[in-house]
C-alpha positions in Angstrom: -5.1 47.8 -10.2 -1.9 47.3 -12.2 0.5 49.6 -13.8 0.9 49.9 -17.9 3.1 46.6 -18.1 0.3 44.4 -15.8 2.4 44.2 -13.0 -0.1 44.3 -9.6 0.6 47.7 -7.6 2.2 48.3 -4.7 0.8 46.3 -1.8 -2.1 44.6 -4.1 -2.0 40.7 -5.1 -2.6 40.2 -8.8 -6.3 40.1 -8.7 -6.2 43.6 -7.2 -7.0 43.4 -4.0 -4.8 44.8 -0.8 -2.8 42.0 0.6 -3.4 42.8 3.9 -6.9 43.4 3.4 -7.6 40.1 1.6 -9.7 37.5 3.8 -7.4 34.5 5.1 -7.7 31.9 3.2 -8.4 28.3 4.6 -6.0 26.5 3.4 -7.4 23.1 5.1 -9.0 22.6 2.5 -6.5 22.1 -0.5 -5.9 18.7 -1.4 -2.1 18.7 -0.5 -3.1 20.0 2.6 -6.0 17.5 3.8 -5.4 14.3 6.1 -5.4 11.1 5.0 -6.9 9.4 7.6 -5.2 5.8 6.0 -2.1 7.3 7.5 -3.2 8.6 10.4 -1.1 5.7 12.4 2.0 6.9 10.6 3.9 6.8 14.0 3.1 3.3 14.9 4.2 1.6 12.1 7.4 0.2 11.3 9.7 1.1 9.5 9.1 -1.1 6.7 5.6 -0.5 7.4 6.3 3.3 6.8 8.1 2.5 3.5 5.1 0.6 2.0 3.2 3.3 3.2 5.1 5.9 1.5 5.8 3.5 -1.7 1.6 2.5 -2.1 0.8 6.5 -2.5 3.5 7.3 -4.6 1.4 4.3 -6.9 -1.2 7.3 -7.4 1.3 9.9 -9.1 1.4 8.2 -12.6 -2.0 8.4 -12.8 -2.6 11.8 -12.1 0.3 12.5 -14.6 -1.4 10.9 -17.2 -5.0 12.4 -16.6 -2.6 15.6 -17.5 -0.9 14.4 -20.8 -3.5 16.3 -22.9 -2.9 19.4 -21.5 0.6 19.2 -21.3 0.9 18.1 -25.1 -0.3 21.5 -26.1 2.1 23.1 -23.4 4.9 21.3 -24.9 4.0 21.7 -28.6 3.3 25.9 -28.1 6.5 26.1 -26.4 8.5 24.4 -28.9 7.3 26.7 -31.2 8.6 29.4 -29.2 11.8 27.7 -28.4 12.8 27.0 -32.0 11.8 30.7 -33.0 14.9 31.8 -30.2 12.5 32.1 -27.1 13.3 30.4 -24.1 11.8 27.9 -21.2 11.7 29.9 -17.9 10.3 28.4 -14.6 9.0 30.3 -11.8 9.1 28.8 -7.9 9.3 28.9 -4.3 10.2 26.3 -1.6 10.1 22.5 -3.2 8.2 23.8 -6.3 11.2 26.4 -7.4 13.7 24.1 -6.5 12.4 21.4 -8.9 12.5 24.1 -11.2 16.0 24.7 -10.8 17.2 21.3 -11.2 15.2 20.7 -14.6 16.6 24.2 -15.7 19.8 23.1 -14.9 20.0 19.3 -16.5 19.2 20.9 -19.5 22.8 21.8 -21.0 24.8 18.6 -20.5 21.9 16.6 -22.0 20.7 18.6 -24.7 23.8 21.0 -25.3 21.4 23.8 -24.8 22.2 27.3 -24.4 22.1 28.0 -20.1 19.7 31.1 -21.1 17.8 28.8 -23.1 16.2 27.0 -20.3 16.1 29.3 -17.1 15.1 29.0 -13.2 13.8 32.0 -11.1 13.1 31.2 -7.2 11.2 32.8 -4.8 14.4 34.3 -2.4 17.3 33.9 -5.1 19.7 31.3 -5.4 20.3 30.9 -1.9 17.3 29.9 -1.4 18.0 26.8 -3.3 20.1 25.5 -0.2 18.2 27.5 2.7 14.8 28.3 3.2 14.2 32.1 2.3 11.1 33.1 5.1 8.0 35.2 3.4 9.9 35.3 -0.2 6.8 33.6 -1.8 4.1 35.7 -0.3 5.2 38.7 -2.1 3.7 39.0 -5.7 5.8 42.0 -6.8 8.8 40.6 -5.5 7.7 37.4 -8.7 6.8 40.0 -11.2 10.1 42.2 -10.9 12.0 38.8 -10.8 10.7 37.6 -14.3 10.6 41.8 -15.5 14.3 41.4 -15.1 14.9 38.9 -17.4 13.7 41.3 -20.1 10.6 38.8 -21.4 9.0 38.8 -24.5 6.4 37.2 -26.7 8.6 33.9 -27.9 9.7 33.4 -24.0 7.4 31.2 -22.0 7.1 31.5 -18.3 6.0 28.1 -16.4 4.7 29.0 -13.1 4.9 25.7 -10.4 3.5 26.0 -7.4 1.8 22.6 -5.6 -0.8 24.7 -4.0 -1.4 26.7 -6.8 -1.8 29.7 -4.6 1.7 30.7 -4.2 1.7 34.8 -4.4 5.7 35.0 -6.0 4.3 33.0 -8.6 1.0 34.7 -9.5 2.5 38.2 -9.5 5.5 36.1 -11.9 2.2 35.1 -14.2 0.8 38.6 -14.5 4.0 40.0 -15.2 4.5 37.4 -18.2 1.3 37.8 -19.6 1.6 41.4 -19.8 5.0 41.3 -21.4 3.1 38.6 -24.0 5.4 35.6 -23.3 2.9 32.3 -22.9 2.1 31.2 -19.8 1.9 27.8 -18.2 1.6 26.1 -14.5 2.1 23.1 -12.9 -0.1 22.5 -10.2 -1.3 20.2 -7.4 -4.6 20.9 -6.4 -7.9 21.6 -8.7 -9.5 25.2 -10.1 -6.7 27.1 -8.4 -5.9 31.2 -8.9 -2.1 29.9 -10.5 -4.0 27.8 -12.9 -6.7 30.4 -13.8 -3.8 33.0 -14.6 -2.0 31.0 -17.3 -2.7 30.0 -20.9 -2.0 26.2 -20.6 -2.4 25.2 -16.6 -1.4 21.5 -15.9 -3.1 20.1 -13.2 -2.0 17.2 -11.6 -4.3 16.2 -8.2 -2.3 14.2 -6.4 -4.5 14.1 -3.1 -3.1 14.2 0.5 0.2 13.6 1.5 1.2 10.5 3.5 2.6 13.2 5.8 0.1 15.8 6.0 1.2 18.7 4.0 4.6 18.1 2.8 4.3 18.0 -0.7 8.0 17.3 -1.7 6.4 13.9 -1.5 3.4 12.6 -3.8 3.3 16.8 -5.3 6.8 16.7 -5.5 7.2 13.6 -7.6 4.6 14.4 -10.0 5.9 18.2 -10.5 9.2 16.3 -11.6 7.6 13.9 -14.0 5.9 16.9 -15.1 8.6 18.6 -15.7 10.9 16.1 -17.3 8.4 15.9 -19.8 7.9 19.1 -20.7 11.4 19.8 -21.3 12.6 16.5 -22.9 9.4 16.5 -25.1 10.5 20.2 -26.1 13.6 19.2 -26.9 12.0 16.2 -29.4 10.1 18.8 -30.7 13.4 21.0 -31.8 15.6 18.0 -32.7 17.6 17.9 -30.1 16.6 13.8 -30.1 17.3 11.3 -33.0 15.3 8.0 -32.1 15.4 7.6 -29.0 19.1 9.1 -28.6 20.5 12.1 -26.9 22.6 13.4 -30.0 23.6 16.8 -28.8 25.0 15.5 -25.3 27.8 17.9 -24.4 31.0 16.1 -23.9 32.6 17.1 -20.6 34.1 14.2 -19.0 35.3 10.4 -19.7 32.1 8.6 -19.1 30.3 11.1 -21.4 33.0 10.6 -24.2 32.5 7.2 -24.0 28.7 7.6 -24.5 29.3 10.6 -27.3 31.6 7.7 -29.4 29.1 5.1 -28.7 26.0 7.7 -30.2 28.4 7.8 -33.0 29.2 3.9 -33.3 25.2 3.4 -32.7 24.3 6.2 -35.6 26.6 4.9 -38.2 27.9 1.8 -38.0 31.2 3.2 -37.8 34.0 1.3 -35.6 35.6 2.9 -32.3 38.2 4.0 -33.8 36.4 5.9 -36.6 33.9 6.5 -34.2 36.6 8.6 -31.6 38.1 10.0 -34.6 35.4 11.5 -36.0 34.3 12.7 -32.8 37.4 14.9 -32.0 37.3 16.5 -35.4 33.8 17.5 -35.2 34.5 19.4 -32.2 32.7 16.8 -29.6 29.5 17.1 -31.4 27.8 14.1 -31.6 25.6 15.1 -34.8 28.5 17.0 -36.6 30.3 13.6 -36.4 27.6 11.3 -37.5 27.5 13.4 -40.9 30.7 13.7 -41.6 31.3 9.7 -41.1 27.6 8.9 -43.3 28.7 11.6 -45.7 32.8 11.8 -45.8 32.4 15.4 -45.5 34.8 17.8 -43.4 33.2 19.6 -40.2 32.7 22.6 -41.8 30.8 21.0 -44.8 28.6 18.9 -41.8 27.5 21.7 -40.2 26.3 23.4 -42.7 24.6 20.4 -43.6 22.9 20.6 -40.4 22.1 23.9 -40.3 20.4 23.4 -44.2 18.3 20.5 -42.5 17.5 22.6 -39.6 19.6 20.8 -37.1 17.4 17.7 -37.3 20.0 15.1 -37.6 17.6 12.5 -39.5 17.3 14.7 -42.2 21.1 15.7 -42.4 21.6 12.1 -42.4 19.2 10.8 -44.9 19.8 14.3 -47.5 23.6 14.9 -46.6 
């Protein structure tokens, strides 16, 4: 049973049934959790035989990405949607999983100039948990939904639950939380047809299989969840013109190496010379896209960002209408 807003009563997992009363689950037989016997003389090998090891399964993790890319194409292109309409991109984790979230959540505004609330992190245990392992945070379902119920959701936020297992309890009570606030839901998973996948509208699943080291899935899981989530957040940002070309115009410009790049965007953009190039840069306020209008147009700052906010802050436009 679940109160008015979907969140899972007290002591009850989000498919309603008593937590301590629910049958123990074997968990042997989840495909980041099985043997594989190839690697069962881990221990023997040497060390360059434990590298190759290692470096021949990570071979499998583009593949299982890429039996995903359908799925994830309608994650990304629903929460564009959302994004561009003032909703945000929130991520909801424990152990490996939430810390990958973090780290995607938090590369977001010095490559895309994004807002911080824009693109958000919550972790089963807090932020020290980032650094320190936080012991039974992720078993607790209610402890995910009041988590994401803090963050005030709403219908143009969408909530990505990751969990490898796709059995994680933070993150399902996270899911049923969202869904009742009406944000859209998405996962990133590990393992097939699991209860995280079932409780969100687009569920990515990438099966990885076993682990070279039985269980630890900051290895093959690990990588793919990162690829996954790349994507998803630098295809969003395609999506709401945060990209022209292949170039990362709205770069924010906090130190000398990322001047340099910011002047060469500029250079790149319009043909300009480095010392209009620097120029313009300075006057536009260390934007990137402010700078490549007013050097293709000879307009003033003011007059380029208006011009950018007329083309909806897609820079080819702005470029090509002025």
């Amino acid at each position: 049973m679940s109160n008015d807003q979907g969140v899972p009563a007290e002591g009850m997992t989000p498919q309603g049934t008593s937590a301590r009363s629910a049958p123990a689950e074997d968990l042997s037989l989840l495909a980041t959790e099985r043997r594989d016997e190839r690697f069962a003389d881990l221990d023997t090998r040497s060390t360059l035989g434990v590298l190759e090891a290692m470096n021949d399964a990570e071979a499998q993790v583009p593949r299982a990405v890429a039996s995903a890319l359908p799925a994830l194409a309608a994650l990304v292109d629903a929460a564009a949607q959302r994004i561009e309409a003032g909703g945000r991109l929130i991520y909801v984790g424990a152990g490996t999983s939430g810390r990958l979230g973090v780290l995607d959540a938090a590369e977001c505004p010095p490559t895309f100039h994004t807002d911080p609330s824009t693109v958000q992190a919550v972790m089963a245990g807090g932020r020290g948990a980032m650094f320190e392992a936080v012991e039974g945070a992720e078993d607790d379902p209610e402890l995910g939904a009041a988590d994401v119920r803090a963050l005030g959701l709403g219908p143009r936020d969408v909530v990505v639950g990751i969990a490898a297992s796709g059995r994680t309890p933070y993150v399902l009570g996270a899911l049923t939380e969202a869904r009742g606030a009406g944000a859209l839901t998405g996962t990133v998973t590990c393992n097939p047809g699991s209860p995280v996948a079932a409780a969100a509208d687009h569920p990515i699943e990438v099966v990885v299989g076993p682990e070279v080291l039985t269980g630890s899935t900051r290895l093959k899981a690990g990588s793919a969840t990162k690829q996954v989530l790349n994507m998803l957040s630098t295809a969003v940002m395609v999506r709401t013109g945060k990209v022209y070309g292949n170039l990362m115009v709205d770069v924010s410009v906090t130190n000398a190496k990322l001047r340099d790049r910011a002047e060469r965007l500029v250079r790149t953009i319009t043909g300009a010379d480095a010392e209009q190039a620097a120029r313009a840069l300075t006057a536009s306020g260390d934007r990137v896209t402010v700078a490549a209008v007013m050097l293709q147009h000879d307009l003033d700052r003011p007059a380029a960002e208006a011009a950018l906010e007329l083309a909806g802050h897609r820079l080819g436009r702005a470029l090509e209408h002025g």
